[in-house]
N, C-alpha and C positions, 0 to 999 in steps of 0.2 A: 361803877364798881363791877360793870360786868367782866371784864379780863384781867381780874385779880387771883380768882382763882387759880390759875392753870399756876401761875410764878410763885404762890404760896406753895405748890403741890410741889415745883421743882425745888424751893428752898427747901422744904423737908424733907425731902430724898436727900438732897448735899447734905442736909444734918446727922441724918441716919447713915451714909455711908462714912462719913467724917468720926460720924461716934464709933461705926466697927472696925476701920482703921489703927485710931487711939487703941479701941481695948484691944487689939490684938497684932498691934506692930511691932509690938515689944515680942512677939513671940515667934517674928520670924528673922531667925541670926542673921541672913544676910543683910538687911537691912543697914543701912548704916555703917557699912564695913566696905563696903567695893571698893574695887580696885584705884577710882579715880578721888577717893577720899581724902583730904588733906588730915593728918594728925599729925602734930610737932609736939616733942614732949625736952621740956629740957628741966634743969634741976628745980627751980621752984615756978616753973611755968609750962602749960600747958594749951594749945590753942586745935580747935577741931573745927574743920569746914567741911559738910558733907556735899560737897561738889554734885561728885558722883549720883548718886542720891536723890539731890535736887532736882539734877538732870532728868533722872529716870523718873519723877515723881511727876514732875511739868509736863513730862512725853504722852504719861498716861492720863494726868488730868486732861489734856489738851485733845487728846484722843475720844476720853470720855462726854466731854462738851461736845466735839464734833458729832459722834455720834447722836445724841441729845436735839441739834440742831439738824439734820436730818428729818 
């Protein structure tokens, strides 16, 4: 159990960042709205893909990790 710690310490960082994320994603507009966003609305049907979004969210996770692993 000696090199358990350091992976506990990074999984609470993910948690902690992933919670201020949540509470405050919602609070910035652009979010979920760019330009590369799919949203179809038709009379009794609606369907939203944030592409876009996903794009930019994996760019910077992926970023974040790299750094991390550094």
């Amino acid at each position: 159990m000696n090199g358990l710690g350091r992976p506990l310490i990074i999984l609470g960082l993910i948690l902690v960042a992933a919670g201020i994320i949540i509470t405050f994603a919602p609070r910035i507009p652009w979010l979920g709205r760019l330009p590369g966003d799919i949203y179809i609305k038709k009379n009794n049907f609606s369907f939203y893909f944030p592409l876009a979004t996903s794009i930019l969210v994996s760019a910077l996770l992926s970023f974040i990790i790299w750094l991390l692993r550094r």
